[in-house]
Each structure stands twice: as C-alpha cells, then as structure tokens.
N, C-alpha and C positions, 0 to 999 in steps of 0.2 A: 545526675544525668538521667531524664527521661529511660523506661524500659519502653520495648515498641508498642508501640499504639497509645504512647503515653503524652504528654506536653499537648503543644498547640495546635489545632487541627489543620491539615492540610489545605484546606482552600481559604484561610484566612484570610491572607494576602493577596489571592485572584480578584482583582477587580470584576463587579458584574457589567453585562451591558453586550451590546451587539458590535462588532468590529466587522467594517465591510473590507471584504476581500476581493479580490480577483485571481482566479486560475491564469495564470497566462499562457501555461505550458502544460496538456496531459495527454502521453503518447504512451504506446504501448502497441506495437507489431500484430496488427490481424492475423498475419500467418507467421506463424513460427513451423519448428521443425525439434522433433527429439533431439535430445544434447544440443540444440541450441542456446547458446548465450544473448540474450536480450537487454532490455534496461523498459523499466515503466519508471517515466518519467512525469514529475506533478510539481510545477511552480506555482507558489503564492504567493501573489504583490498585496500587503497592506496599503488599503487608499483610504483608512480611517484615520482620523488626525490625532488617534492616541496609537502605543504600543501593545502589541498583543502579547499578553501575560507568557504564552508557550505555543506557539501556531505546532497544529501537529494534524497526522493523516492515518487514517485509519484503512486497511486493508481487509475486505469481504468477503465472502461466497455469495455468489448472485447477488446480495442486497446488501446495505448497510441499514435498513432501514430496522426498527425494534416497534414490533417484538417482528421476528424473523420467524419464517415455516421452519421447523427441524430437517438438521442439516445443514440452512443458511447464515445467513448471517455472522457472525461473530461466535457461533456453535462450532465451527471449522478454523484451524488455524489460516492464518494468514498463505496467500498461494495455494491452497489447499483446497479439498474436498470429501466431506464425509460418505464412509461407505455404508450400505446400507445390511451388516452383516450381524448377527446376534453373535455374543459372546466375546467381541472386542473389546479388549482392555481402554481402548482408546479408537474413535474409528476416523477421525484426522488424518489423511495420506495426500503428501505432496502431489499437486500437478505441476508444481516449478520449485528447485529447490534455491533459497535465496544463498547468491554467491556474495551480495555486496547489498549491505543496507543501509538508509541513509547516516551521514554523520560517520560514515564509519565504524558502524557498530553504537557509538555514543549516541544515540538516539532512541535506544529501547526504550522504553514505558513496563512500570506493571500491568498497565490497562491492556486488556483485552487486544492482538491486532494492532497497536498502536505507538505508530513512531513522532516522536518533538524535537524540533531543533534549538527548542527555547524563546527568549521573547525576538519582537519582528518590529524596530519602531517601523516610522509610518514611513511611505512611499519605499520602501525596502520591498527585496523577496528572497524567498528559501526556498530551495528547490529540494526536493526528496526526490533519489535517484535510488532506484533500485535494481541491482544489478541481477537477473534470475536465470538459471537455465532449464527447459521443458522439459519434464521425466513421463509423462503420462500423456498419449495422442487421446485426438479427441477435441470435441468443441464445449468451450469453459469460456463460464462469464466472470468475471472478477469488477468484484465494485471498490469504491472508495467514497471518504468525506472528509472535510478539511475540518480542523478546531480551533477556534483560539485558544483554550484551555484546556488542561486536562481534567479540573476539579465541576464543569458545569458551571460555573458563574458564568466565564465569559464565552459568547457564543459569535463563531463569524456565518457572516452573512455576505450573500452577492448584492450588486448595487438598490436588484428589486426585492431587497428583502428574503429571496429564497436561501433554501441551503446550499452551501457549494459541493457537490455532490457529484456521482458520475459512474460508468461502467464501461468496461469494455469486451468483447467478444471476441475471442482469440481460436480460431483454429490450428492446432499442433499435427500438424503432420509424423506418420506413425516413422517413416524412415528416415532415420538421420543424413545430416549431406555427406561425399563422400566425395575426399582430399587426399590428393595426390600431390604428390613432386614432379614437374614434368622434365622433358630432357634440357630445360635451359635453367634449369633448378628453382623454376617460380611454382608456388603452390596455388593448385588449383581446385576446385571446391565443384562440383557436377549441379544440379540441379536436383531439388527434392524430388520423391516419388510422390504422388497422388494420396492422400490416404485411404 
C-alpha cells in the first residue's frame, strides 16, 4: 500500500476539457442582521453532454480571482475576513459562522475555500446550500466560482464561454432582531435597528 503522496497522481482520471454550466439559482440576503440565520444558496445545471468529473464552488473575500490583493481572495477563510493587525497567529476572523455546509458536512475539499458534491451527469443540478449566521456588522462582499474539477483539467464554463463566477454585497446590521412571546403565545420578532 502506497505511503501518502505515494501511487497514482491525483488528476489522472479528471478528464480535460470545458463543461458548460449554468447557475440557475445564486441567492444570498442583502440585508442581514447579527445572529441571524441565512442560507447562500448556488445551483448548477450541467448543459454539457458529458459528466462533470466533481462540480464544486469555491467561497471568497471580495474576489475569487488569482492572484488576489492581500487579504482577498482565498488568503481569508471562507465567510470570513482578514484583519489587518501584526502579530496574529492567524488573521482570518469569521463575518458569518457557517451552521450548515453543503452535503452535509460531506463536501469538504482540501482545497482552499472549497466545497464538491462529486460528478454532475449532464442536464442534472447540485445545489450548494449553505447555511450561515452574521457574527460581525458591517458591509462585506463575498465572492464565489463554480468547478468542474478539483484537479484543473476539467474547467466549467457558461454558455459564452466565460467563467461562472459571482459576488455578493451583504449589509449585517449591527442589532440583532428582538423576539418575544406575545400574550396569545405566538412568537414575535420586531424589526432590525439601522446600523
């Protein structure tokens, strides 16, 4: 038996080649509020007439793009953003801590930011559902991009050939909502404050 990093290399079996995808579905709540519970939501329909080796999506600061300013990109954990303080062991601190990831947890990746739900034949979709709640007010951009592969060979593409890619801008309101019992025993939730 193979020791690690030993046997057959990892992307042997990724087929190369471009796989057009379509988003059909990327949502995520412009306004939230502290201790709120959200979901970013990102479906991907395969409209290539082959299977996509491991469709997966990756989670940003500001950009997904490489090479990233310091700070962005995939330098910050996923949900997250880096502070800008000397002497941190690590400077990564949550803007949303993730309650619920796709797959159920089964979808981790070693890669960087990076969740797979496996292969996608064609006219199929996978939806990556993540479920997050706001720890940090403030206005935060969060990006994403969609893979066929984890290894590089296989790359998805939209119908025009671009990347399937995307961001969102999220305002977190700094006061959480504030729920009550009322006297007919229905729970009632007020209206955010301003930040």
């Amino acid at each position: 038996m193979p020791a690690c990093g030993g046997g057959q290399r990892h992307d042997a079996n990724e087929p190369s080649g471009k796989f057009t995808v379509e988003v059909t579905t990327a949502s995520f709540p412009a306004s939230q509020r502290l201790s709120e519970h959200s979901h970013l939501v990102l479906a991907v329909h395969n409209l290539s007439g082959r299977t996509l080796p491991d469709v997966a999506v990756t989670i940003c600061n500001v950009t997904c793009a490489y090479p990233a300013p310091p700070g962005e990109g995939t330098s910050a954990n996923a949900f997250s953003e880096n502070l800008q303080m000397p002497g941190l062991a690590h400077p990564s601190r949550p803007v949303w801590v993730v309650d619920q990831s796709p797959g159920q947890g089964g979808a981790v990746t070693a890669y960087a930011n990076t969740w797979a739900l496996g292969q996608l034949a064609p006219g199929r979709t996978a939806t990556f559902d993540f479920g997050v709640t706001a720890v940090k007010p403030g206005r935060h951009v969060v990006a994403w991009e969609v893979a066929a592969g984890l290894d590089g060979k296989a790359s998805a593409v939209l119908s025009d050939g671009s990347l399937p890619h995307g961001t969102f801008t999220v305002l977190i309101r700094r006061a959480p909502a504030q729920t009550y019992v009322n006297s007919n025993g229905q729970v009632v939730t007020t209206a955010p404050t301003p930040p």
